[in-house]
MIKEGU-229818 format. One record per residue (C-alpha): y, x, z; residue in one letter; residue number from 1. Coordinates in steps of 0.5 Angstrom, whole numbers. Each point is the difference from the previous one (the first is absolute). Layout:
! MIKEGU-229818
REC      y      x      z  code  pos
REC      Y      X      Z     a  NUM
...
***
This chain:
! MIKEGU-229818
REC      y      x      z  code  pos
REC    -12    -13     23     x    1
REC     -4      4      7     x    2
REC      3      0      6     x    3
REC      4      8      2     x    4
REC      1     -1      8     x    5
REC     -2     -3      6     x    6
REC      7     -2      2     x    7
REC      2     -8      0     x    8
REC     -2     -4     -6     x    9
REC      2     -6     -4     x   10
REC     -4     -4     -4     x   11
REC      3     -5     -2     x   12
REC      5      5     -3     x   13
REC     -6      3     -3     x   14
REC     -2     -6     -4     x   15
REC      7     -2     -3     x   16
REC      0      7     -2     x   17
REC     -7      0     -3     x   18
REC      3     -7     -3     x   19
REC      6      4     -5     x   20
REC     -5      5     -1     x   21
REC     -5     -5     -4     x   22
REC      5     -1     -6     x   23
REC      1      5     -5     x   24
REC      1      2     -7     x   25
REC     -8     -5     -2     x   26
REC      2     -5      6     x   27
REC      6     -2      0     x   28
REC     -1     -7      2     x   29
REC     -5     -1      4     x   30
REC     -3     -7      4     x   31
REC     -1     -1      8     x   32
REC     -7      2     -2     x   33
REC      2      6     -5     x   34
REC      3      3      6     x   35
REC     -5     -2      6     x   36
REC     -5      3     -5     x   37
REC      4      7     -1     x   38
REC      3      0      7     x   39
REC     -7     -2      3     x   40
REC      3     -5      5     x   41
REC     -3     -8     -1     x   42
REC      5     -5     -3     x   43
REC      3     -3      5     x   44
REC      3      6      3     x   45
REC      2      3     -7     x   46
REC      3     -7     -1     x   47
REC      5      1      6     x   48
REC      1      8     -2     x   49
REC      2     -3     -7     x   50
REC      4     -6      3     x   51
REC      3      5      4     x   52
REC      3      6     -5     x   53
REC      2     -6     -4     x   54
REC      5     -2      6     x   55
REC      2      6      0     x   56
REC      2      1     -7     x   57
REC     -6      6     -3     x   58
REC     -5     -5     -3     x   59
REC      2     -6     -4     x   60
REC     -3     -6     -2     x   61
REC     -3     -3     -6     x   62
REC     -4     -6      1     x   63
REC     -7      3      2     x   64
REC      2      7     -1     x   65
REC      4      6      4     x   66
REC      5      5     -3     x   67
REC      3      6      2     x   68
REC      8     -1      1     x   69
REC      5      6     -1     x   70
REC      1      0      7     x   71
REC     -6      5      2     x   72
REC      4      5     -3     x   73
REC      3     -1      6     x   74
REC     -6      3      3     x   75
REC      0      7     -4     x   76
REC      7      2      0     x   77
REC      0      2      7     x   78
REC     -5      5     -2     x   79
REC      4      2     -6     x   80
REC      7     -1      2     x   81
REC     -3      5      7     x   82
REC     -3      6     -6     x   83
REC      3      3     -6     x   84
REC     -7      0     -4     x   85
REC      2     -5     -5     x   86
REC      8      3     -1     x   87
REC     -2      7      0     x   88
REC     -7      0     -4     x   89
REC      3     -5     -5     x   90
REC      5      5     -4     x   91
REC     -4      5     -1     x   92
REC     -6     -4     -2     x   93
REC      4     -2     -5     x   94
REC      2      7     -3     x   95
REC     -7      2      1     x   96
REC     -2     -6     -5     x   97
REC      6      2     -5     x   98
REC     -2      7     -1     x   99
REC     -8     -2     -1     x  100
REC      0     -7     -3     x  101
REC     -5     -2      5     x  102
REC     -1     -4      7     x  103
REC      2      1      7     x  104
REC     -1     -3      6     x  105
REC      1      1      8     x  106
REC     -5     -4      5     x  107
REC     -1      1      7     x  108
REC     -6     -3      4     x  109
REC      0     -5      4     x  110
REC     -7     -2      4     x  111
REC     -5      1     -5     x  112
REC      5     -1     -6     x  113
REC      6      4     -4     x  114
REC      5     -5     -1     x  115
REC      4      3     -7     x  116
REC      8      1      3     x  117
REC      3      3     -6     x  118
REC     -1      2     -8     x  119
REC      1      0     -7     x  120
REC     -4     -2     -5     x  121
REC      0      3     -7     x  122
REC     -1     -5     -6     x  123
REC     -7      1     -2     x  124
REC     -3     -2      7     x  125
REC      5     -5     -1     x  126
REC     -7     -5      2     x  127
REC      0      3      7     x  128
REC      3     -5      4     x  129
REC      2      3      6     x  130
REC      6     -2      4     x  131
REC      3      2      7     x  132
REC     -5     -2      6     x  133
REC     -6      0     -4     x  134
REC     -6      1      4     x  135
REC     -6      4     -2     x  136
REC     -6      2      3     x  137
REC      0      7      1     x  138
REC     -6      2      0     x  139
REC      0     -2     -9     x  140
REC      6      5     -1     x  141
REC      2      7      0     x  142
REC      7     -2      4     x  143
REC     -5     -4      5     x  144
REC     -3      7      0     x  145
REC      5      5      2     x  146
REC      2     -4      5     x  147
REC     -7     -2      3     x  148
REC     -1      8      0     x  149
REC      5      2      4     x  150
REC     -2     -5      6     x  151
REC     -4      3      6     x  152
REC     -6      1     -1     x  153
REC     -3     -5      4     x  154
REC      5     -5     -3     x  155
REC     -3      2     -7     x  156
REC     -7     -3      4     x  157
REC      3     -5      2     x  158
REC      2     -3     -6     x  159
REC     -7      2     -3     x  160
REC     -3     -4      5     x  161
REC      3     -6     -2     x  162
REC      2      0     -7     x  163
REC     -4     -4     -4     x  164
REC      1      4     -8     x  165
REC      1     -5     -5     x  166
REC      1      2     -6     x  167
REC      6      0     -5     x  168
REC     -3      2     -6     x  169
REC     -8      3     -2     x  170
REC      3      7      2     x  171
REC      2     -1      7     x  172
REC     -3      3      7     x  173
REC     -4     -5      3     x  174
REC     -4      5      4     x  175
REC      3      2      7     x  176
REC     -4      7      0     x  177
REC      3      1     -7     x  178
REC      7     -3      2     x  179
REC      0      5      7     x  180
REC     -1      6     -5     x  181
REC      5     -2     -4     x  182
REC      6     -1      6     x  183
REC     -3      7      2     x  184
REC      2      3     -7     x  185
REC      6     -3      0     x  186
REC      2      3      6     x  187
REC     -2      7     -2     x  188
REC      3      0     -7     x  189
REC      7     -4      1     x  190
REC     -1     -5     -5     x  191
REC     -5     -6     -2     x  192
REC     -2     -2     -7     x  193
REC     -2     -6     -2     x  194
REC     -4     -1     -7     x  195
REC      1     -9      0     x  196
REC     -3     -1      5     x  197
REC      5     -5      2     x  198
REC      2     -2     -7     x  199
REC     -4      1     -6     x  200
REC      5      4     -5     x  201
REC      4      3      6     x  202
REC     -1      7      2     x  203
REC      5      2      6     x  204
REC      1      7      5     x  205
REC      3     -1      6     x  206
REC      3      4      5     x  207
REC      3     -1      7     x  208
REC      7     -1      2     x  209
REC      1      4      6     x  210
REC      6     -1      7     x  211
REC      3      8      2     x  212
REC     -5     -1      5     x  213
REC     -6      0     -5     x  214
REC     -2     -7      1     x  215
REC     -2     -3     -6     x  216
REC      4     -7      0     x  217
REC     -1     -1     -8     x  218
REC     -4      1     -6     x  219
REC      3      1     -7     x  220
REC     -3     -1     -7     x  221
REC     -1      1     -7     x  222
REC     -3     -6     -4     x  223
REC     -2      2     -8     x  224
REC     -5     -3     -4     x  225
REC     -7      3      0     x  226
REC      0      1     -7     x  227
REC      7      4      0     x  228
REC     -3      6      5     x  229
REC     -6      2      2     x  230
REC      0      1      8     x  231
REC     -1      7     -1     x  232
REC      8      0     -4     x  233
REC      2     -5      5     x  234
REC     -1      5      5     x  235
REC      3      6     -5     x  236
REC      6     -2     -3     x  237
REC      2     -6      5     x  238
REC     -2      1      8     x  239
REC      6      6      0     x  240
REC      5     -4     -2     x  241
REC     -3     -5      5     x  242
REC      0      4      5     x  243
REC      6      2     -1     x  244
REC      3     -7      1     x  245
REC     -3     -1      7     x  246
REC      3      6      2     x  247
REC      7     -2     -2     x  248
REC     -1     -7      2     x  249
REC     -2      5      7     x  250
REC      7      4      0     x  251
REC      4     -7     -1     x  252
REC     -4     -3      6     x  253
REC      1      5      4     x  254
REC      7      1      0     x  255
REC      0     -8      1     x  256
REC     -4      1      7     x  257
***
C-alpha cells in the first residue's frame, strides 16, 4: 500500500503488516518463501517477521507452513468496535434480503480494496463465498465503483496511476480510460452496475451509503443471478428499493453520531 504522509514512518511495522496481508481466502498457509514473495521482502527478513508474529500469537506454525491464528481479529475490532457500520447496516440488509429474495452486501474501502463488513446471502447465490473481511480489488466491482467515485478528483488519478487491472472475469474493465469513464458515470448517476465483471453469472447494483455530512463511508449492493434480470430490470425494479435502504442505513447512523 503506498505511503499517505511525509510524518514519521516505520517500516519495519510496515512489513509485519504486509506479512498478515499475504494470507487470504486461496493462501491460507503460506511458507517463508511464499510470504518473502508476496510481501516483497527476501527470506531472511520474512523469516524473523514470521517468527515474530508467531511470539506474539497472530500466526501459527505447522512444519514448513504459517497460519493465521484467531488473534488478528484482535486487529479489527478497534475499528469495528469504534463505528456502527456492521450493527447498523446488518439489519436492514437482511430486511431488504427477506423482501427480494436476493443478496446484499455492505463494503468500505480500504487503500485500493473493499473489504466486505457486512450482508446476507440469498440461497441461490449460495456459491458466493463471501465472509466478513474479504478483500476485493475495487476497481473489478460495482461497490469498489461507488466508493472509488466519490474520492477527490486527483485520488481517482492516483489510483489509475497505479492499479494494475487484472481481470476477474472476460467482462472486467482492463482499460484505465474505460475505467476512468466508468467512475465519472458512476458519480453522475448515483449508482454503479456491474454485468459479471467480478463473477461470471453475477449481476450486481451498488450505491453509496452516506454520514449526515454527505461523505460516502460504504456502499450497499444487490447481488442476482444474470439469468434472472436483465440489467435494465435490475435497475427498475431493484435500484429504488436499494436506495431506499441506503437511506434508512443514513437515519439510523446519523441519529448514532
Amino acid at each position: 500500500m503506498p505511503r499517505t504522509g511525509d510524518g514519521p514512518y516505520v517500516q519495519s511495522l510496515d512489513r509485519g503488516l504486509a506479512v498478515l496481508r499475504c494470507f487470504g481466502e486461496d493462501r491460507t498457509r503460506l511458507s517463508i518463501s511464499d510470504v518473502a514473495r508476496e510481501a516483497g521482502v527476501d527470506r531472511a527478513v520474512a523469516r524473523r517477521l514470521l517468527h515474530t508474529l508467531a511470539e506474539l500469537g497472530y500466526i501459527g506454525v505447522d512444519g514448513s507452513n504459517f497460519f493465521v491464528r484467531p488473534r488478528v481479529l484482535e486487529l479489527a475490532q478497534a475499528y469495528l468496535g469504534a463505528v456502527e457500520f456492521p450493527d447498523v447496516i446488518q439489519p436492514h440488509l437482511a430486511q431488504l434480503t427477506s423482501e427480494i429474495h436476493e443478496t446484499a452486501m455492505a463494503f468500505v474501502l480500504d487503500g485500493d480494496e473493499i473489504v466486505y463488513i457486512a450482508g446476507v446471502q440469498a440461497r441461490r447465490l449460495v456459491s458466493v463465498n463471501v465472509r466478513v473481511g474479504l478483500r476485493i480489488p475495487a476497481y473489478q466491482s460495482p461497490l469498489g465503483h461507488v466508493l472509488l467515485a466519490a474520492q477527490p478528483a486527483d485520488a481517482r488519478e492516483a489510483y489509475l496511476e497505479r492499479v494494475d487491472l487484472t481481470p476477474a472475469t472476460r467482462y472486467t474493465i482492463t482499460e484505465k480510460p474505460a475505467l476512468r469513464d466508468r467512475l465519472a458515470k458512476v458519480a453522475d448517476q448515483g449508482y454503479a452496475l456491474g454485468d459479471e465483471e467480478l463473477e461470471m453469472g453475477l449481476r450486481t447494483i451498488a450505491v453509496p451509503v452516506h454520514d449526515r455530512n454527505g461523505r460516502i463511508l460504504a456502499a450497499i449492493s444487490i447481488g442476482v443471478l444474470a439469468a434472472a434480470y436483465s440489467a435494465r430490470t435490475l435497475v427498475k425494479d431493484l435500484l429504488p428499493q436499494l436506495r431506499e435502504t441506503a437511506g434508512q442505513i443514513e437515519s439510523d447512523l446519523a441519529v448514532l453520531n
